[in-house]
ZAKOL-509460 format. One record per residue: x, y, z of N, C-alpha, C, CB in turn. Coordinates in steps of 0.02 Angstrom, whole numbers, padded with zeros to 5 digits, always signed. Glycine has a CB too. Layout:
N
XYZXYZXYZXYZ/...
***
This chain:
342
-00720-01246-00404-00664-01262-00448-00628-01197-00465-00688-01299-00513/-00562-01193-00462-00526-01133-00474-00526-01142-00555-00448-01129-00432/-00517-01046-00553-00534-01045-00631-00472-01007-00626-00610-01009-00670/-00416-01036-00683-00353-01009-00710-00362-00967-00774-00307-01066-00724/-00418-00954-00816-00410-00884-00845-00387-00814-00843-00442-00875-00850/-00388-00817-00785-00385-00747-00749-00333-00729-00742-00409-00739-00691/-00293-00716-00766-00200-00708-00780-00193-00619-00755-00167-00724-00898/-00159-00614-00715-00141-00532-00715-00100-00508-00770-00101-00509-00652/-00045-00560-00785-00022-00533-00842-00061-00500-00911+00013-00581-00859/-00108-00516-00910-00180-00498-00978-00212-00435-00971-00256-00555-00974/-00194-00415-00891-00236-00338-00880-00183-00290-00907-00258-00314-00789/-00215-00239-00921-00186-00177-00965-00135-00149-00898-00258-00108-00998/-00110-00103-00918-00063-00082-00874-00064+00006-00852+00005-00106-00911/-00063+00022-00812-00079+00080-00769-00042+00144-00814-00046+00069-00682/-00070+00181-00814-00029+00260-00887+00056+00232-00824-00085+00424-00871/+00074+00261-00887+00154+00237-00894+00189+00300-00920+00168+00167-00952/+00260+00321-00869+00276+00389-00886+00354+00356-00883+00247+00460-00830/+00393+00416-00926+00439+00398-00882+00513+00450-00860+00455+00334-00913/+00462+00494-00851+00485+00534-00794+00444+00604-00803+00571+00543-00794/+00435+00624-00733+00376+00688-00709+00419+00725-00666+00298+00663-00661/+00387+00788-00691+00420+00841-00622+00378+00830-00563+00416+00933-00637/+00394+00871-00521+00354+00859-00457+00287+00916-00465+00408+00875-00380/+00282+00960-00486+00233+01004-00511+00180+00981-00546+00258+01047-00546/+00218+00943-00590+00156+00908-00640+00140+00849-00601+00180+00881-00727/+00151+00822-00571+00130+00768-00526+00096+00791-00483+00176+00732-00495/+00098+00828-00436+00033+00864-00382-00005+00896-00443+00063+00937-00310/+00008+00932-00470-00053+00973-00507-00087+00941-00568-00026+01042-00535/-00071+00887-00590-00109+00839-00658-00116+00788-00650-00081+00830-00721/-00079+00753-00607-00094+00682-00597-00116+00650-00520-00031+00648-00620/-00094+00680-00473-00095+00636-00421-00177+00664-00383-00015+00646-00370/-00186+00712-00413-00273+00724-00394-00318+00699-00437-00297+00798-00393/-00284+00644-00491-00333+00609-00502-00340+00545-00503-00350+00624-00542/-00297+00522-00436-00323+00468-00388-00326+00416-00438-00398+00481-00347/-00281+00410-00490-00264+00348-00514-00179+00329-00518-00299+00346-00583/-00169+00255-00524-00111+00225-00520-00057+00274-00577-00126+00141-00539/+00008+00262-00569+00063+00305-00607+00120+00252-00590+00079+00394-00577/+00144+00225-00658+00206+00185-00663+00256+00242-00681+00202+00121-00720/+00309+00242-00663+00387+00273-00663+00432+00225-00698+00419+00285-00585/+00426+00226-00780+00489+00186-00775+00559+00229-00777+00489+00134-00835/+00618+00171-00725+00678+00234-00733+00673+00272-00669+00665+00293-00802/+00629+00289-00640+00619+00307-00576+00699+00342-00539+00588+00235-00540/+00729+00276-00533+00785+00253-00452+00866+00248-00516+00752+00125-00389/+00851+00233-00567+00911+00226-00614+00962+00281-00578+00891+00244-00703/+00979+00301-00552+01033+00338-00515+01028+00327-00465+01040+00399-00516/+01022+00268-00419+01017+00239-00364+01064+00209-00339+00978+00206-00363/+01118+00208-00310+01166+00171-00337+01154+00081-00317+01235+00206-00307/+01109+00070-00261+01101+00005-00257+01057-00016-00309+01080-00015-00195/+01019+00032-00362+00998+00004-00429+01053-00012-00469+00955+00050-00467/+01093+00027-00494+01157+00019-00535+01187-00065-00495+01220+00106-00521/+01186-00055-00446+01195-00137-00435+01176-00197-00436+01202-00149-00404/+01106-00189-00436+01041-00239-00451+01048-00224-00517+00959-00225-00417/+01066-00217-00568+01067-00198-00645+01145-00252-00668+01079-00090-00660/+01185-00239-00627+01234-00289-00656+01225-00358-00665+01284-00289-00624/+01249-00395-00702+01266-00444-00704+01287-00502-00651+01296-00429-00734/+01227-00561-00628+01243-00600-00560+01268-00550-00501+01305-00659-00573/+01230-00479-00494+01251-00450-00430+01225-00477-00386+01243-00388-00421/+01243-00524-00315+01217-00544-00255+01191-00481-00222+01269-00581-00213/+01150-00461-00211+01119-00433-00184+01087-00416-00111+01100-00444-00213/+01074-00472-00115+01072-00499-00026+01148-00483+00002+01055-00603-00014/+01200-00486-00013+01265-00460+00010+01286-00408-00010+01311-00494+00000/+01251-00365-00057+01262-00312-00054+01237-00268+00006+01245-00296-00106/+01165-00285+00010+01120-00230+00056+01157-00250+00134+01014-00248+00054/+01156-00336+00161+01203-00336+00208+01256-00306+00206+01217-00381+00219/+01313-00308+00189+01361-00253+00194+01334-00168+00226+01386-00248+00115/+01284-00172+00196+01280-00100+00221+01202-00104+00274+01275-00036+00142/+01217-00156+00318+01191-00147+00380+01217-00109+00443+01185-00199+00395/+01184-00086+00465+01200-00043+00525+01217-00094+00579+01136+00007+00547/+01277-00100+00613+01307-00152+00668+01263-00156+00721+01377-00134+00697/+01220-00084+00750+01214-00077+00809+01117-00093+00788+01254+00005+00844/+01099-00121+00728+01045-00144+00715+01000-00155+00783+01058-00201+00675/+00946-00131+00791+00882-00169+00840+00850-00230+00803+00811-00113+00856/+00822-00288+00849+00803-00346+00799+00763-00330+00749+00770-00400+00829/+00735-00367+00702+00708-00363+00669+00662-00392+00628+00730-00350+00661/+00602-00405+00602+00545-00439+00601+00556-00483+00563+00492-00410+00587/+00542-00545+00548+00561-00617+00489+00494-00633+00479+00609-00698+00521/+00468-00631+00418+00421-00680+00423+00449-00724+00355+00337-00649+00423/+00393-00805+00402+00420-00868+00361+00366-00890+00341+00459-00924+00396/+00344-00907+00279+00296-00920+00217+00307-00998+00223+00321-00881+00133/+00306-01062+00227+00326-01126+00209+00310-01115+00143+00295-01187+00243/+00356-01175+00113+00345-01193+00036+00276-01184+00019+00363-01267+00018/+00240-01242+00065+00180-01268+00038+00142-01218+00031+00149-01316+00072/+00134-01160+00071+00092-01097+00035+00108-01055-00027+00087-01046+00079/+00151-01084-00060+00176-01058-00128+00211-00983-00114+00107-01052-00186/+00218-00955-00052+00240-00886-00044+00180-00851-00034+00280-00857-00102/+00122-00875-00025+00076-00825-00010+00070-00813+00057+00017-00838-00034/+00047-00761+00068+00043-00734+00144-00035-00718+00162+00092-00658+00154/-00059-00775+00179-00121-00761+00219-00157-00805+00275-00167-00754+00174/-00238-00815+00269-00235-00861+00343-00221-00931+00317-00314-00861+00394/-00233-00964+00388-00252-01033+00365-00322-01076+00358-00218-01067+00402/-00327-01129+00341-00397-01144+00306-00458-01123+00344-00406-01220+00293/-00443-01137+00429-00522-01109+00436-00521-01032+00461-00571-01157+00497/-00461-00999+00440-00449-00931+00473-00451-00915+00550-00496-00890+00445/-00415-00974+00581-00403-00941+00658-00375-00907+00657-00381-00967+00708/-00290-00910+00605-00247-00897+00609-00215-00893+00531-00229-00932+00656/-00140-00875+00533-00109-00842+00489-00075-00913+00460-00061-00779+00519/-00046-00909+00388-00015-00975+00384+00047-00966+00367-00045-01020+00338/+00082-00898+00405+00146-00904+00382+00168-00876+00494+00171-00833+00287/+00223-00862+00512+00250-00854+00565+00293-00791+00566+00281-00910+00580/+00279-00753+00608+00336-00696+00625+00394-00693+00676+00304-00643+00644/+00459-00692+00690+00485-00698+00725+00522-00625+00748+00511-00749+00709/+00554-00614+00808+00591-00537+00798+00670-00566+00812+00560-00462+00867/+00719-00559+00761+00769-00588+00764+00817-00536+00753+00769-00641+00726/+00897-00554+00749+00939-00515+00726+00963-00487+00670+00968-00528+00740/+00981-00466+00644+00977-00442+00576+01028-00482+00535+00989-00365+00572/+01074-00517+00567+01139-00547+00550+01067-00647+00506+01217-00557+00666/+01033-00641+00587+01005-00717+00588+00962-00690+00521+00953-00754+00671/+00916-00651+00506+00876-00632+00456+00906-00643+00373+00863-00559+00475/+00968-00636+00373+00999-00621+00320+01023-00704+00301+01058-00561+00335/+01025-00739+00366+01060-00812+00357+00996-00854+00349+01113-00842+00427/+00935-00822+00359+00893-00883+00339+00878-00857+00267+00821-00900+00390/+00869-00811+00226+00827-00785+00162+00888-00814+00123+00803-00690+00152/+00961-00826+00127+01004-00855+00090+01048-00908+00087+01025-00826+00083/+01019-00957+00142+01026-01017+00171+01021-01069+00105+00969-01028+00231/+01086-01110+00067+01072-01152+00019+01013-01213+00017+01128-01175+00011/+00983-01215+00081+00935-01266+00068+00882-01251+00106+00956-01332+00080/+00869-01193+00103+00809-01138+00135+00714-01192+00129+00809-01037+00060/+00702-01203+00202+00654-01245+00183+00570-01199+00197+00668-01319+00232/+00587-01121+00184+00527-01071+00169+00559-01028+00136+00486-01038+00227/+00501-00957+00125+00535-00910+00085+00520-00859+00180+00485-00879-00018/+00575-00808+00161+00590-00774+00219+00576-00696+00189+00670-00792+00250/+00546-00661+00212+00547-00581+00209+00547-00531+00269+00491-00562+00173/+00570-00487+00268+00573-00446+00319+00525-00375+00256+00672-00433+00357/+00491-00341+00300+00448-00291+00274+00429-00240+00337+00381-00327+00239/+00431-00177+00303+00422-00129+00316+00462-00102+00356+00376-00128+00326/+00544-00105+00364+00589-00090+00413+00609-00029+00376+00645-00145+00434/+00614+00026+00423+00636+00081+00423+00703+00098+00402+00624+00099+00472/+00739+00123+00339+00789+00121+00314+00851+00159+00364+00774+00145+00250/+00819+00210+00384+00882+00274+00441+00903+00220+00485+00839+00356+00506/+00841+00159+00514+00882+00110+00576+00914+00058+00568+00846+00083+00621/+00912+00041+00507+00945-00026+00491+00991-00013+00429+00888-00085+00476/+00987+00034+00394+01027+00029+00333+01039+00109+00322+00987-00014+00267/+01085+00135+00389+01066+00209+00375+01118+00264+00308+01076+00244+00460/+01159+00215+00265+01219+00229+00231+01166+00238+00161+01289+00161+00235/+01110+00193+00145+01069+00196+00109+01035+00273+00090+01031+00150+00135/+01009+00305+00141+00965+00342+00157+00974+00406+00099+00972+00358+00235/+01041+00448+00117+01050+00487+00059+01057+00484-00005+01081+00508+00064/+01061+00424-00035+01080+00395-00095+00997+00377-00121+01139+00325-00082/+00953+00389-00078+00889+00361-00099+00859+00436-00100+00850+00298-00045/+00858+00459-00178+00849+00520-00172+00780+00530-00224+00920+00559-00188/+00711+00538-00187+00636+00554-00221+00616+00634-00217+00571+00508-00175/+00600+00650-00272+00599+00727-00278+00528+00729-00291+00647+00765-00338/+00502+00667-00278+00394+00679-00273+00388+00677-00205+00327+00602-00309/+00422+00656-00149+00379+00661-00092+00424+00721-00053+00368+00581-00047/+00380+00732+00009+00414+00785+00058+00493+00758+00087+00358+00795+00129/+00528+00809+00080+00587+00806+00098+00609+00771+00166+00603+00865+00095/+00561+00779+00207+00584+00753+00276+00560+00658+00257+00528+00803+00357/+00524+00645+00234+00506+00588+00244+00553+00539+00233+00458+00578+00215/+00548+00496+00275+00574+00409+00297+00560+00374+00264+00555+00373+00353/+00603+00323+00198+00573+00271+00160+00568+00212+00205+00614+00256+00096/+00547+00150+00194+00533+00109+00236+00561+00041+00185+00451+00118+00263/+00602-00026+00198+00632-00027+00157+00584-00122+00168+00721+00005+00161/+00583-00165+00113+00565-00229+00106+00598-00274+00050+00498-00227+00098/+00628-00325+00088+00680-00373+00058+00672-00450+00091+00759-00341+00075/+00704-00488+00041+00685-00577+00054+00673-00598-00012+00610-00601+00104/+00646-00652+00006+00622-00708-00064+00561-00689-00084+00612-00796-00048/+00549-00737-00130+00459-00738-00143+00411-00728-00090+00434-00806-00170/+00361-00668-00123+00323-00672-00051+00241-00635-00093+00375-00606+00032/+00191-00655-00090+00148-00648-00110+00100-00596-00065+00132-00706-00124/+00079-00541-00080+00016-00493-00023-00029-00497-00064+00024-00402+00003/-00076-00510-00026-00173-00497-00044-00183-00432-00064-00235-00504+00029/-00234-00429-00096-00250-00361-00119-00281-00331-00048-00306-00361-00189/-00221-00255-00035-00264-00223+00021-00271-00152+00002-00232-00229+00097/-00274-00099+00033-00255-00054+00029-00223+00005+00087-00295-00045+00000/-00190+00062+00078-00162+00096+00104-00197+00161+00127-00115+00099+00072/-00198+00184+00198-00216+00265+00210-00183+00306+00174-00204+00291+00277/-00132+00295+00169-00091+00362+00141-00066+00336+00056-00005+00382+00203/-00035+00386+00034-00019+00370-00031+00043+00352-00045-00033+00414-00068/+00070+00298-00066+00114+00274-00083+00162+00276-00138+00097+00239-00078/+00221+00267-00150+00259+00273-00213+00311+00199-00180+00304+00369-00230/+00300+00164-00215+00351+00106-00199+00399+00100-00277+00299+00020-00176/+00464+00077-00236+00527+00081-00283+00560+00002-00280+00588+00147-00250/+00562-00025-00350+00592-00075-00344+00663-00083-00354+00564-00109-00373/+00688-00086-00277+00776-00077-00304+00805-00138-00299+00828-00024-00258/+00809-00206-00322+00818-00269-00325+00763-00314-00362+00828-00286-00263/+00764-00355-00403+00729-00424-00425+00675-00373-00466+00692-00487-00350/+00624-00422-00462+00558-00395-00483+00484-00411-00454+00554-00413-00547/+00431-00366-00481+00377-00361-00430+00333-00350-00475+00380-00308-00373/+00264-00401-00473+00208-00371-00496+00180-00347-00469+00175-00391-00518/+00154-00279-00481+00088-00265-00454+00028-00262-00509+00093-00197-00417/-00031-00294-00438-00102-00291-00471-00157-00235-00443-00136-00363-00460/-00181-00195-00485-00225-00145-00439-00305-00158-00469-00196-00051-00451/-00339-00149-00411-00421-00104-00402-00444-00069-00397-00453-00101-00377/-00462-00025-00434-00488+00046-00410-00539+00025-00339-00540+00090-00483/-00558+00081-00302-00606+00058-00250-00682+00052-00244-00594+00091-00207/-00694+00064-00304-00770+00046-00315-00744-00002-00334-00826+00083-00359/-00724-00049-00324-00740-00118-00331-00709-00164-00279-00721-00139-00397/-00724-00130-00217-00730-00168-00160-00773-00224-00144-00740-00133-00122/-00831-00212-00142-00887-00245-00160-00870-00318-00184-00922-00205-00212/-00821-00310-00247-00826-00379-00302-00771-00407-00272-00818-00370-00397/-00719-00388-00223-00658-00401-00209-00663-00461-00119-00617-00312-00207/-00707-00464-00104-00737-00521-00052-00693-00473+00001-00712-00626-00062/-00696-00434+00049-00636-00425+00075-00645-00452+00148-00613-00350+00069/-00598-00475+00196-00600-00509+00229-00630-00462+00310-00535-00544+00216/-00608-00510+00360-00609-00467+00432-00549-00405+00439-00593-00527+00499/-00578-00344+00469-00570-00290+00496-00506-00288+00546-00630-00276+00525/-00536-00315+00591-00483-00327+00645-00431-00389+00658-00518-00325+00699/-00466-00426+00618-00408-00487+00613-00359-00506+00545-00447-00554+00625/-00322-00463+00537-00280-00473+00460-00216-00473+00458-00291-00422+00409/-00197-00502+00403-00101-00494+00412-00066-00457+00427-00062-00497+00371/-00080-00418+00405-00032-00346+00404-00065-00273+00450-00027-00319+00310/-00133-00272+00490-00162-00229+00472-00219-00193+00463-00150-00232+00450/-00232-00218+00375-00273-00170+00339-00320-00236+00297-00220-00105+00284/-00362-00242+00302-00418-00295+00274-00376-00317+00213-00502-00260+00250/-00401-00373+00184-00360-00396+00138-00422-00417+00079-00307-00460+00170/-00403-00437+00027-00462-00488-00025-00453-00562+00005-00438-00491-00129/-00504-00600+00001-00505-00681+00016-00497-00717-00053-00582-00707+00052/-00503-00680-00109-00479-00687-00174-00410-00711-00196-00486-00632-00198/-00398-00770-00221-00322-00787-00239-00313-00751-00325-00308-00890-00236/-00293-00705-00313-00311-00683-00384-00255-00723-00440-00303-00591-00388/-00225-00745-00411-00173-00794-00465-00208-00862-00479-00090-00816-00428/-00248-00863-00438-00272-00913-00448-00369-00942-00438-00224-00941-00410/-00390-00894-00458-00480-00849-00424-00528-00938-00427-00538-00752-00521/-00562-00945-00374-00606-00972-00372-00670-00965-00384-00599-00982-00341/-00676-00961-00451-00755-00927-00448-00825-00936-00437-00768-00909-00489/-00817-01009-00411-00882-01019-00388-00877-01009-00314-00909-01088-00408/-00815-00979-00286-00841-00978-00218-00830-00884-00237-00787-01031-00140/-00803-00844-00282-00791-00784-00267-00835-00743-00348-00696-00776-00250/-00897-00761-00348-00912-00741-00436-00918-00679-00463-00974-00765-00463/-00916-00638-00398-00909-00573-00421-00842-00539-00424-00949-00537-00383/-00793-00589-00442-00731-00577-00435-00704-00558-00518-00696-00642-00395/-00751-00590-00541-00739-00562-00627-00761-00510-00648-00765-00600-00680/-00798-00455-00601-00796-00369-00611-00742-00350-00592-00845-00324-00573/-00718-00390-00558-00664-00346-00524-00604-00331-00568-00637-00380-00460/-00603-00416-00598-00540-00431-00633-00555-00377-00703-00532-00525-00652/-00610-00366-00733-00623-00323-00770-00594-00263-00794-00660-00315-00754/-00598-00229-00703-00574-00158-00695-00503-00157-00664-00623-00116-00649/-00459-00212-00674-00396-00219-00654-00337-00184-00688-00386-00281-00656/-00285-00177-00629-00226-00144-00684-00187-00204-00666-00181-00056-00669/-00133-00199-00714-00065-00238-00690+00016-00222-00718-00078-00313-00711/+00052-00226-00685+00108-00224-00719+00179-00264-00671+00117-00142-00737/+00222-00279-00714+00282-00298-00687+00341-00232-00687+00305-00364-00731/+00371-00247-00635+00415-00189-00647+00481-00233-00617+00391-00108-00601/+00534-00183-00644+00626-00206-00626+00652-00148-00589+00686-00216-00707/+00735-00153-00566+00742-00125-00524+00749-00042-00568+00798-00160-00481/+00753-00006-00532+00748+00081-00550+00678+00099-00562+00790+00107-00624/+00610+00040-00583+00542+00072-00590+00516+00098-00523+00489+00021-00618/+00462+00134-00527+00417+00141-00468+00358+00143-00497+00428+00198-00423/+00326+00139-00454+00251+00144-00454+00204+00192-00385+00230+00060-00452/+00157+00235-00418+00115+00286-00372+00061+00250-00369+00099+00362-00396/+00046+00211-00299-00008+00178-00296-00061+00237-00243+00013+00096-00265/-00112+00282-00271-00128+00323-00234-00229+00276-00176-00132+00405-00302/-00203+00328-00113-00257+00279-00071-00308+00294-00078-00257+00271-00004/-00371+00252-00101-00370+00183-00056-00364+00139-00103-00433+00163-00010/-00344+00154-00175-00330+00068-00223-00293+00006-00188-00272+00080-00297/-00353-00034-00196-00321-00108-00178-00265-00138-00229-00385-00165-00177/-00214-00158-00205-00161-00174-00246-00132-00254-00198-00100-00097-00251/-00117-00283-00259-00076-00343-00243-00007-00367-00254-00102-00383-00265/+00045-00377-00224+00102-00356-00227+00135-00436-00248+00123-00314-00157/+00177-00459-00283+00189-00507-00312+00269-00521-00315+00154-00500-00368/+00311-00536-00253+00415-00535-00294+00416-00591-00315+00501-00529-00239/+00448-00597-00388+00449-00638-00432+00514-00675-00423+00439-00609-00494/+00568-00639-00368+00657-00663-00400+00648-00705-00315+00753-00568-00417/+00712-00723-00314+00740-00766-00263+00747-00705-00212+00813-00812-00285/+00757-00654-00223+00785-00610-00194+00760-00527-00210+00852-00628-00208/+00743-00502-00189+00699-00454-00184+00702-00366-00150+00660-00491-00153/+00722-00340-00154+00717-00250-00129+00671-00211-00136+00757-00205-00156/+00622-00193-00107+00575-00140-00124+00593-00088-00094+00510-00151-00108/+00598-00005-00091+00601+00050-00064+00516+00085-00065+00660+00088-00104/+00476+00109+00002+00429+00126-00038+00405+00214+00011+00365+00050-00045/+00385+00234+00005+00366+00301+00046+00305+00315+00058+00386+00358+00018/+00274+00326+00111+00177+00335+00134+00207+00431+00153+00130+00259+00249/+00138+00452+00125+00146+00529+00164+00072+00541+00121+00234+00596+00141/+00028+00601+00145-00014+00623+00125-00031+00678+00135-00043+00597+00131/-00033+00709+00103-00008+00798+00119-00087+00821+00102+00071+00845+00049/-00137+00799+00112-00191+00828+00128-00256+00822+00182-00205+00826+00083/-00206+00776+00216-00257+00767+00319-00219+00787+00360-00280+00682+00364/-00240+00786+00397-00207+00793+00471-00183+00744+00491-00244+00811+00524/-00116+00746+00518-00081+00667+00551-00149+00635+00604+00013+00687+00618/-00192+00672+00631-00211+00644+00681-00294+00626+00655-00196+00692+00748/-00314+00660+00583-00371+00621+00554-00367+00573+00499-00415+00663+00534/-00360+00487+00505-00327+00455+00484-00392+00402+00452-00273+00438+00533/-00399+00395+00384-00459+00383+00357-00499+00334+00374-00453+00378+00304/-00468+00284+00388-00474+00208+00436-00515+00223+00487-00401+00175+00472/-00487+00257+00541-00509+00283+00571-00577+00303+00570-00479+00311+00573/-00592+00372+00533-00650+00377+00531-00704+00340+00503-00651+00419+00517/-00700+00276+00465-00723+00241+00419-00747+00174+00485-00660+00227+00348/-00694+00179+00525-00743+00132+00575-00801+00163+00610-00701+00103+00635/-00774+00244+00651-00810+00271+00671-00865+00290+00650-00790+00297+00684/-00906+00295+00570-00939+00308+00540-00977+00213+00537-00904+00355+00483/-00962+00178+00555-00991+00126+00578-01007+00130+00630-00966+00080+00574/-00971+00135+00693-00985+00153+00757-01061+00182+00763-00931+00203+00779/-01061+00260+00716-01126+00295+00724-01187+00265+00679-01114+00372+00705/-01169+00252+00633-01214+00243+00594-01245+00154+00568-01185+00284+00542/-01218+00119+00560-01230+00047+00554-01269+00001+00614-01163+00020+00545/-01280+00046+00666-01339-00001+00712-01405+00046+00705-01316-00015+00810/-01429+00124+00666-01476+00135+00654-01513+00091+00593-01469+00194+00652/-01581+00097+00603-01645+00081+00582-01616+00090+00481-01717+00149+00627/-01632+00059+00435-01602+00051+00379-01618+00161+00353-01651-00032+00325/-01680+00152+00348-01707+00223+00337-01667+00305+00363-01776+00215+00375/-01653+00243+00413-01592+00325+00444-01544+00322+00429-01569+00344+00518/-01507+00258+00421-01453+00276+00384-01434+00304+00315-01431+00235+00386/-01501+00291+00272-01513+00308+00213-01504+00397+00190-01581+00278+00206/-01559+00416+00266-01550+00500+00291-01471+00511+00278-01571+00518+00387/-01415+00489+00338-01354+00504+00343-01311+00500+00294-01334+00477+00383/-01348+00452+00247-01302+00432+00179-01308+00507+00125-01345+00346+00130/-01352+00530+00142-01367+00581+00106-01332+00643+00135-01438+00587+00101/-01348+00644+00193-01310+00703+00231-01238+00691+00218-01323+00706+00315/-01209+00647+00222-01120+00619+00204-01115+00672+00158-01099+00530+00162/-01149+00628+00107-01156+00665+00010-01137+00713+00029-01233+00680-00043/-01171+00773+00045-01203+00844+00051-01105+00867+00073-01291+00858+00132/-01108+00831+00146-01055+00879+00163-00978+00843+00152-01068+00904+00243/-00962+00792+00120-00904+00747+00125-00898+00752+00047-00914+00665+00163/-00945+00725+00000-00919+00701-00057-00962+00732-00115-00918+00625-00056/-01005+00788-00126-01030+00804-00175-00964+00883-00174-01125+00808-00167/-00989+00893-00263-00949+00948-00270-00965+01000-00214-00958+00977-00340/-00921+01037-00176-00916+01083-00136-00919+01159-00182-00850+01065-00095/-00911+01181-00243-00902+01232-00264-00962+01235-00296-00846+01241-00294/-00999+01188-00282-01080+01199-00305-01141+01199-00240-01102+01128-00361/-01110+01150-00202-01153+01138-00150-01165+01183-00098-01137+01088-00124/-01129+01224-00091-01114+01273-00026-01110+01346-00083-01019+01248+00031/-01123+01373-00121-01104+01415-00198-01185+01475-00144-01130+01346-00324/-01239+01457-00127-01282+01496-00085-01243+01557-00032-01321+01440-00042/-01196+01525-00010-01179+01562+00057-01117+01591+00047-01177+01516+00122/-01133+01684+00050-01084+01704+00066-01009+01674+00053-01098+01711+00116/-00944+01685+00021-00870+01656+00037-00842+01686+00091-00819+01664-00019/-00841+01733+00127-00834+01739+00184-00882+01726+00272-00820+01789+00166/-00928+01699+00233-00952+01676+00297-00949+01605+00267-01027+01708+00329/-00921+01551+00252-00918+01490+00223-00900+01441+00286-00865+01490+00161/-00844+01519+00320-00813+01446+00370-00769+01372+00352-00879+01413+00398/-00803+01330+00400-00758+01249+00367-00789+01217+00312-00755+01180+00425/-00839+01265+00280-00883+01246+00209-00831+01254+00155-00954+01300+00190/-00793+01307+00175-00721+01336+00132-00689+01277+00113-00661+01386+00177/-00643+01290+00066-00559+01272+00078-00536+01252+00154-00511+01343+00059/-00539+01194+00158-00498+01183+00225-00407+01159+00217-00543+01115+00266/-00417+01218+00242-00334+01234+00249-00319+01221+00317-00307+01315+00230/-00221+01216+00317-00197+01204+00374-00239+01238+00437-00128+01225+00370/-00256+01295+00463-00302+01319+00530-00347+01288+00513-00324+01394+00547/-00395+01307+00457-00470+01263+00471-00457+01200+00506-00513+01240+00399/-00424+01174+00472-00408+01098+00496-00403+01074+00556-00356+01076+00478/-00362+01111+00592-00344+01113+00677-00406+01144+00683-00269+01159+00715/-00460+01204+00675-00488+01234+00724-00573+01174+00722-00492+01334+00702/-00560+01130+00632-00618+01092+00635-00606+01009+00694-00634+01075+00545/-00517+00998+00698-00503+00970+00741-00537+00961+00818-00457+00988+00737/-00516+01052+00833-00526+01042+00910-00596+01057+00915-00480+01091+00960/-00647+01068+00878-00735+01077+00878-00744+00986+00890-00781+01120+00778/-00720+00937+00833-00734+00871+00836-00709+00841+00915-00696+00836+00771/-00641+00867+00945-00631+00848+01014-00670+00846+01057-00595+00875+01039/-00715+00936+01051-00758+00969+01098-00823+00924+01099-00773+01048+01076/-00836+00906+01041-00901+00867+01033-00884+00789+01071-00921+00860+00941/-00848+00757+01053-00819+00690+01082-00841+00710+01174-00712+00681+01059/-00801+00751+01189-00792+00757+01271-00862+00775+01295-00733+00820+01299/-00950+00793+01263-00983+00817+01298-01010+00766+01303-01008+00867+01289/
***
């Protein structure tokens, strides 16, 4: 029996600023790997100043400033009957909403179609290729200068709690959006689904958190415990840093998100996912006892304090025990290659 107590609106809401330099953001907050609401964020946006007026159509705003020479572009269609949620269907062969790759003209005519018989979203399209008039006007002074926002618009559309490799700052420049977060120790309580078979991706929760079943999910009320939540309007943002599971919620008919991934402390080519399978690969078909060994060895060299653990040896003979900085990085790179190839 689904249990409707469980309201996101009731969870507390993530520290709330509203406005940071970029200094104090790398150096006080964003190393400590918790959520950061922006309200005010984008308020000099100018497609915020337009989502702020009064009955601004919106959906004809952002069309207008489509790029003519557009490449197709991804649709997905939610039917009613899934309320806008986006996940599988009952016995999980499959997905219960449809993707199509269409034109950008057809995309725009189904999400505002007067008798629209799903909700329609397009997500994660790259703003320089489809809306490249946007681009300079979308101006973030927290992430690296070169980076590409990635832009998501449509109707109601519901995401599972997943999470992200890299760290995120999403901008709501149209309607509104809840988000719900998890810290990641509480994976565990969050049911999370198959690996390789998911919507988007990146594993998801099997958890309807709008609506939690708790006799099929009961450890879902730790989770809800350690939850954040908040609603936000257009000009907020939110720093959802990785790997918090977050659930993404558009509340309006009509919808804009702006959001940015970058992580300025791996290597493009060591990508956490990644190693997190591969660390299955090695370790999850040994004997329980050995893995127990490796769990410890992890500790030692991945996740216990380093300025205590390695504090014996020499700082110049430390090596990749050091500070791994840009060279270490590449030279601990091409040692991990060397090892792969023997």
């Amino acid at each position: 029996m689904a249990n409707k107590s469980f309201s996101t609106s009731l969870l507390p809401e993530p520290l709330t600023v509203k406005s940071i330099a970029k200094e104090v953001f790398q150096r006080e907050l964003q190393g400590q790997c918790v959520p950061i609401v922006i309200k005010g964020f984008a308020d000099d946006w100018p497609i915020v100043k337009q989502a702020k007026q009064k009955h601004a159509d919106m959906a004809a705003y952002l069309h207008s400033m489509l790029n003519e020479k557009s490449p197709k572009m991804s649709l997905t269609r939610i039917p009613f009957s899934e309320q806008s949620r986006m996940f599988y269907s009952p016995d999980m062969h499959a997905m219960n909403f449809g993707v199509a790759s269409l034109h950008p003209q057809n995309c725009f005519e189904r999400m505002t179609q007067t008798n629209r018989d799903a909700d329609y979203a397009t997500q994660c399209a790259p703003v320089s290729s489809y809306f490249p008039s946007l681009t300079d006007a979308l101006h973030n002074p927290l992430v690296p200068a070169n980076l590409s926002p990635f832009i998501w618009f449509g109707n109601k559309v519901i995401v599972a709690p997943h999470f992200d490799e890299s760290d995120n700052i999403a901008v709501v420049a149209a309607g509104k959006r809840r988000f719900t977060l998890f810290p990641p120790q509480q994976t565990k309580n969050l049911y999370i689904g198959p690996l390789e078979f998911t919507p988007a991706g990146q594993p998801i929760s099997l958890v309807d958190i709008l609506n939690p079943d708790l006799s099929a999910h009961p450890h879902y009320m730790e989770a809800y415990n350690h939850g954040l939540s908040v609603e936000l309007g257009p000009g907020d943002a939110i720093y959802i840093p990785s790997p918090w599971w977050h659930h993404v919620q558009s509340l309006s008919e009509f919808n804009i998100l702006i959001n940015y991934w970058w992580n300025e402390s791996t290597l493009t080519t060591a990508k956490p996912l990644a190693a997190l399978l591969h660390s299955m690969q090695a370790f999850k078909s040994l004997p329980k006892a050995q893995r127990q060994a490796f769990k410890a060895m992890l500790d030692y060299y991945v996740f216990d304090d380093e300025l205590t653990t390695h504090q014996h040896i020499p700082e110049h003979a430390k090596g990749l025990l050091s500070d791994l900085n840009a060279t270490k990085r590449v030279a601990l790179e091409e040692w991990i290659e060397g090892l792969l190839q023997k």
